[in-house]
C-alpha positions in Angstrom: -58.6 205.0 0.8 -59.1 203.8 4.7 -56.2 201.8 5.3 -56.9 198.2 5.6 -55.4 195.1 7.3 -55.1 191.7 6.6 -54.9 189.4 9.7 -54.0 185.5 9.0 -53.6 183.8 12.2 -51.0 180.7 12.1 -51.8 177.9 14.9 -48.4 176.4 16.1 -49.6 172.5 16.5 -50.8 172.6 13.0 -47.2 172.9 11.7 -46.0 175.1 8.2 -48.1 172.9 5.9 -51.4 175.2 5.9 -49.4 178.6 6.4 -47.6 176.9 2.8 -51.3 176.6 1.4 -52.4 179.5 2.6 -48.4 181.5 1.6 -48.9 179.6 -2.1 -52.5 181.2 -2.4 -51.9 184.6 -1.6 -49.0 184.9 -4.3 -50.8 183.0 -6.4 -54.3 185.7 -6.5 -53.9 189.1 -6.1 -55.7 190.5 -3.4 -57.4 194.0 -6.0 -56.6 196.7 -2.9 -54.1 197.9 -1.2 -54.0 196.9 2.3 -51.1 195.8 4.8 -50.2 191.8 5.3 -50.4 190.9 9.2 -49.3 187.1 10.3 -50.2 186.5 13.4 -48.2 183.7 15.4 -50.2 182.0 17.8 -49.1 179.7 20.0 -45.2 179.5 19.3 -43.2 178.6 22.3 -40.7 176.6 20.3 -38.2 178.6 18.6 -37.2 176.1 16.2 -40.7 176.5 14.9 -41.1 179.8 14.6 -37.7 180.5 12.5 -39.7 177.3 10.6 -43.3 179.7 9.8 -41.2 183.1 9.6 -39.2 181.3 6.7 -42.0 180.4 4.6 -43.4 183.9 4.4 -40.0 185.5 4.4 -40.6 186.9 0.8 -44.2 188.7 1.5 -44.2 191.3 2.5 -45.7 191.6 5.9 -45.7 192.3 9.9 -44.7 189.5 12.2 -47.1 189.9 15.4 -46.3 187.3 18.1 -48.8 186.3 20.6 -48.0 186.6 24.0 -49.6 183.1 24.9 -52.4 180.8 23.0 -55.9 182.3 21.8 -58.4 180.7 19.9 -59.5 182.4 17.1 -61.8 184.8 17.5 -60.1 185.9 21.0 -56.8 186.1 18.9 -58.4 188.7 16.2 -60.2 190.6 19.7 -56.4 191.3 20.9 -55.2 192.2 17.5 -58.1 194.4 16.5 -57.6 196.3 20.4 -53.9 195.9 20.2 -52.3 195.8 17.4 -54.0 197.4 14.4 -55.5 201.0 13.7 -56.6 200.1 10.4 -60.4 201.3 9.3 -61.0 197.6 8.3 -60.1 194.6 9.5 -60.0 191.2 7.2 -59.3 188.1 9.5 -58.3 184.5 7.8 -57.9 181.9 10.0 -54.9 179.0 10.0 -57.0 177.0 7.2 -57.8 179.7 4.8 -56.7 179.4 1.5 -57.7 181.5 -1.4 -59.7 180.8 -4.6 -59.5 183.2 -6.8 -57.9 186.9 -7.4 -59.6 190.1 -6.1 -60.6 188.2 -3.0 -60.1 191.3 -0.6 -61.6 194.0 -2.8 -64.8 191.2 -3.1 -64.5 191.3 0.9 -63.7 195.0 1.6 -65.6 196.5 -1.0 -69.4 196.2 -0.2 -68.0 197.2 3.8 -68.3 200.9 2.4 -71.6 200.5 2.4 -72.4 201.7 6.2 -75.9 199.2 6.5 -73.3 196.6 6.4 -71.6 195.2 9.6 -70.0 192.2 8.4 -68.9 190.1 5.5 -67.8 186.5 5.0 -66.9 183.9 2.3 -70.2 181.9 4.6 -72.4 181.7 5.9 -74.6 178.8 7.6 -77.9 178.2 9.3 -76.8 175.1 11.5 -77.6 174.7 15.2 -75.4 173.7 17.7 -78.3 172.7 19.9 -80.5 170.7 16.8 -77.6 168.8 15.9 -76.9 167.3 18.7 -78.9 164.4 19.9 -82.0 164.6 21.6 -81.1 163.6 24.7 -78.2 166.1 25.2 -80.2 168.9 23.8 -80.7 170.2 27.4 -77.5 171.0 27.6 -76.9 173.7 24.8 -80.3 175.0 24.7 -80.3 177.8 26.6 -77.2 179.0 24.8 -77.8 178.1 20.8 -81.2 178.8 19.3 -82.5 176.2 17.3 -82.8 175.6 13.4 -82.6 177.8 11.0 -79.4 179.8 13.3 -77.7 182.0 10.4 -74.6 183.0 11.2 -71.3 184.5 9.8 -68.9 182.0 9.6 -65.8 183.4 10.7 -62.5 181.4 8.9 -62.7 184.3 6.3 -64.2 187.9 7.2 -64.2 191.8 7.0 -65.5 194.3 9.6 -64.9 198.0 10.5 -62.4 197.9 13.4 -64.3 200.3 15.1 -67.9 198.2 15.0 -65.6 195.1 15.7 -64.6 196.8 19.2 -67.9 198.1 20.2 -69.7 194.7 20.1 -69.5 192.0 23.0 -66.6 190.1 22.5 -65.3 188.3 25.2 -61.9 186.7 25.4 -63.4 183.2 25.2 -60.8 180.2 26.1 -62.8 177.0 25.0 -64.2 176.0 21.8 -67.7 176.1 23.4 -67.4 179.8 24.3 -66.2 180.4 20.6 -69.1 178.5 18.8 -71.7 180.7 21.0 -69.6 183.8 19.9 -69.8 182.6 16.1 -73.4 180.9 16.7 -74.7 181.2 19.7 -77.9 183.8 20.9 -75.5 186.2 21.4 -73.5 185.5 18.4 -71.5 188.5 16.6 -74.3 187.9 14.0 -77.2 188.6 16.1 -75.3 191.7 17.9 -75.0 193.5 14.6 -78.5 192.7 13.6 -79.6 194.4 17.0 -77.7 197.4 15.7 -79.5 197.4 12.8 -76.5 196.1 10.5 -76.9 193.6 7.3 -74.4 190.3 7.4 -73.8 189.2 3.8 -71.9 186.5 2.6 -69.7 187.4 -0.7 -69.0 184.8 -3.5 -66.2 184.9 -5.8 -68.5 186.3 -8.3 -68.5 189.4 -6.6 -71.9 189.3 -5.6 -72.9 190.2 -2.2 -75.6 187.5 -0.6 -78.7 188.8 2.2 -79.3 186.3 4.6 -82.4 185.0 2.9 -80.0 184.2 -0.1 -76.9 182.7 1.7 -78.0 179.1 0.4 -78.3 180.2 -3.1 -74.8 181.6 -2.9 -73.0 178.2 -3.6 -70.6 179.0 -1.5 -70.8 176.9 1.6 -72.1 173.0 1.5 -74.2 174.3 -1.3 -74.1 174.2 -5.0 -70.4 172.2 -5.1 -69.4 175.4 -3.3 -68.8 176.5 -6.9 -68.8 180.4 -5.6 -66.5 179.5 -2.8 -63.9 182.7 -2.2 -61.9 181.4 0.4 -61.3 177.9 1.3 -61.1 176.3 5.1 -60.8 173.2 6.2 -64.8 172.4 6.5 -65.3 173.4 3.3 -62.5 170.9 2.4 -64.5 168.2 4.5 -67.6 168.9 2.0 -65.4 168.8 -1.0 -63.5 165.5 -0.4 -66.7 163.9 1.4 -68.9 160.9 0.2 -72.3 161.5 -1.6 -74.1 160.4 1.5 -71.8 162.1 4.1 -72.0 165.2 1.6 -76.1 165.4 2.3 -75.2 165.0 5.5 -73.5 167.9 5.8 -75.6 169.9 3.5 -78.7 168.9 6.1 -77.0 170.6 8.6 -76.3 174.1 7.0 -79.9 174.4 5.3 -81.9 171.7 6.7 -83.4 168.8 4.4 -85.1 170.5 2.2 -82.2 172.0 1.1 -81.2 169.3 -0.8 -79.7 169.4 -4.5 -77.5 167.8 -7.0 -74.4 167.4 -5.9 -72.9 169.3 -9.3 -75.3 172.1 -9.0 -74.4 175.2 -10.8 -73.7 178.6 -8.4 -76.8 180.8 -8.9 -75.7 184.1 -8.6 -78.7 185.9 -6.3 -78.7 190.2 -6.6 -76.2 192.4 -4.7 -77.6 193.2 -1.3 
């Protein structure tokens, strides 16, 4: 079997309190592969606090990969993918990621043997940065973000093939605005595997693999009470604890208004892709 790493990055400013969530979960559901544990500390300058994270995953077994200075996320997986890893496949959890349910990395990994796949994720979403934002300011974002429907890989919870993951374009971006065009942007990482010919499917905790067409129906993101949800984040917490209105809201914004649905909707479990 390739050999396969698991990358969860832990953001200094955010304190030990996800890194316990996210600690708690994985002893909590087993992962159903083999693979090798990676924690990757971002952002420590403070001693004191990184004896505080080391100590809460002293008993998993695991390498400790310090950062040389801050990355976002999706720079921070670049430099480990390049730098620090030589594993086939790559899993990536960012600081929010909690898990849901056991087998969650064989559910990832698994349908990545398929070669017509480039990348999988526990979302997916069709939002825009440049239709959400107001009219007025739309100027601004349009020549990077194409508009409604924009599906895109979310990436707090993925898999790729190291070796796709370093051929892309994949800058080192250092604001927020340069990650959201990586993640959704006209040159998202979603697009640049579709130019390559390469399906992006969103995996439930079903087990079930989900083609773009059918990301919706996966009740896994803002959709169905996220009832097929594999891996948690903090969005998908917003959705969870949010108010019927604010809820639709949200749900607007992944699949557009005529997406809308009981809030208590069952997961419909669409065909592997």
């Amino acid at each position: 079997m390739p050999e396969i790493s698991v990358v969860h990055l832990v953001w200094a400013p955010l304190g030990t309190a996800p890194l316990e969530r996210f600690a708690r979960s994985y002893r909590q559901h087993a992962a159903g592969i083999d693979h090798r544990l990676v924690i990757a500390f971002n952002g420590f300058d403070d001693e004191e606090a990184l004896s505080a994270a080391r100590a809460v995953v002293d008993d998993l077994p695991h390498e400790a990969v310090r950062l040389p200075r801050p990355r976002l996320d999706l720079a921070a997986y670049r430099e480990v993918a390049a730098e620090r890893t030589t594993a086939t496949f790559l899993c990536f959890l960012n600081s929010y990621s909690e898990l849901l349910t056991d087998d969650w990395l064989r559910s990832l990994i698994g349908h990545l043997e398929d070669q017509r796949v480039g990348m999988i994720s526990a979302t997916g979403s069709m939002e825009s940065a440049y239709t959400a934002w107001p009219p007025v300011q739309r100027l601004l974002r349009r020549p990077r973000y194409p508009p409604f429907p924009n599906p895109h890989l979310r990436s707090n919870a993925f898999a790729i093939r190291r070796e796709t993951m370093l051929e892309l374009r994949w800058p080192g971006v250092r604001t927020k605005g340069g990650a959201l065009a990586l993640e959704s942007g006209r040159r998202s990482v979603t697009r640049q595997l579709w130019a390559r010919g390469l399906q992006t499917l969103v995996v439930g905790r079903d087990g079930e693999a989900y083609d773009v067409d059918r990301w919706h129906a996966s009740a896994t993101f803002r959709s169905g009470a996220q009832a097929n949800l594999l891996v948690a984040d903090n969005r998908t917490q917003q959705f969870a604890s949010a108010d019927p209105a604010f809820r639709r809201r949200l749900t607007e914004l992944a699949w557009g208004s005529q997406a809308a649905e009981p809030l208590d909707a069952a997961p419909r479990p669409g065909p592997t892709a």
